[in-house]
N, C-alpha and C positions, 0 to 999 in steps of 0.2 A: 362862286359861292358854293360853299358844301351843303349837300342837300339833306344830311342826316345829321343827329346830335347822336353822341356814343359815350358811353361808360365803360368798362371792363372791373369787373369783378373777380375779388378773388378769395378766396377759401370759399365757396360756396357752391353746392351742384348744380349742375343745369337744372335738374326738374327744382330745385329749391329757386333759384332763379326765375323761372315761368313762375312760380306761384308769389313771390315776392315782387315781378313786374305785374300781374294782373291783380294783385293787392295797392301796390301804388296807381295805378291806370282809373280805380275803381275809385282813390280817393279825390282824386281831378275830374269824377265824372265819367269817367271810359266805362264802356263796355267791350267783350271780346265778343264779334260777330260771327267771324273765323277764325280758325286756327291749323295751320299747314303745316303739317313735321312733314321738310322737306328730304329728310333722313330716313324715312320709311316711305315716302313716295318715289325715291331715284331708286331706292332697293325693289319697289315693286314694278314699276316700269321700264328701267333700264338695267336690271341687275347690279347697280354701281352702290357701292359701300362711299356714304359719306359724312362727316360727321354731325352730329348734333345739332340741329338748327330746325327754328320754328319762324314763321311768319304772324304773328297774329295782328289780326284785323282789328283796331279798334275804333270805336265810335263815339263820340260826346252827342247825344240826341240834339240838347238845344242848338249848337251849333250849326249839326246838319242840317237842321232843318232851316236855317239863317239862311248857310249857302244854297242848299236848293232853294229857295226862296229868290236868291239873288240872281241863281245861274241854275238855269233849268238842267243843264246836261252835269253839272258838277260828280254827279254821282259816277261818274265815269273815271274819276280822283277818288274816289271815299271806298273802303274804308281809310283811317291814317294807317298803316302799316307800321306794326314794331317786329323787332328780329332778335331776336335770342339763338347765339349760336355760342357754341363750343370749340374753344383754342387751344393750344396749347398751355398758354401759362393764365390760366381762367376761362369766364366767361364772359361774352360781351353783351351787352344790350345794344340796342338802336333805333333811334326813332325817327320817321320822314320829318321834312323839315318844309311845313307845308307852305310858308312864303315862298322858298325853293322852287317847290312844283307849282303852284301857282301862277310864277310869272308867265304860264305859256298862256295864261288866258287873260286875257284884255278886259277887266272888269273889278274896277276901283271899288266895289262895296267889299268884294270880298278879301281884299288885301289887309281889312280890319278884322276880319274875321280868321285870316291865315295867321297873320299875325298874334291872336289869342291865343290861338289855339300852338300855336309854335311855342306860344310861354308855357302852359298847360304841359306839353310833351314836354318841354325842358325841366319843369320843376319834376316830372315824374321820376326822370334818369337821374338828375341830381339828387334826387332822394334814395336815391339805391345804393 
């Protein structure tokens, strides 16, 4: 099972890109919790030049709160993580694929709840 849904984009810039993924995220509900430009943290920790790529953290509140709800340590999974990184021939999006990460835990309420939220993240890439 692939654990991620992906798009790739193209004529469009990365930072265009971030603001048009945190514009679709927003209209499913997301917020961005975090956000890790993993491109300026390899350059300040490890001196390494690399390209383009952010991590952002996002979150749909009522959901979370379902899953904590249903599974106390869940939070241990959350945020959803999307990735916007930079390629060669464009830009990619991507979003965890929380059924995916999910099956490592043994708990049938939230398999309805990964599952929404799996459609949720899918409409958002498809709309980009």
């Amino acid at each position: 099972m692939k654990y991620y849904h992906e798009k790739k984009l193209k004529n469009i810039s990365f930072d265009e890109a971030i603001i048009k993924v945190t514009d679709a995220l927003k209209e499913e509900g997301f917020g961005i919790l975090t956000e890790i430009d993993i491109k300026e943290t390899l350059k300040k920790k490890l001196g390494e030049d690399f390209r383009p790529y952010r991590i952002l953290g996002a979150c749909n509140p009522p959901f979370a709160y379902k899953a904590l709800l249903a599974e106390g340590k869940i939070g241990a999974m959350l945020p959803c993580n999307v990735i916007v990184q930079q390629l060669e021939d464009g830009v990619e999006v991507a979003a965890v694929d929380p059924v995916a990460s999910m099956q490592a835990v043994d708990n049938k309420a939230l398999e309805e709840i990964a599952s929404e939220i799996r459609d949720k993240l899918r409409s958002v890439i498809d709309s980009l």
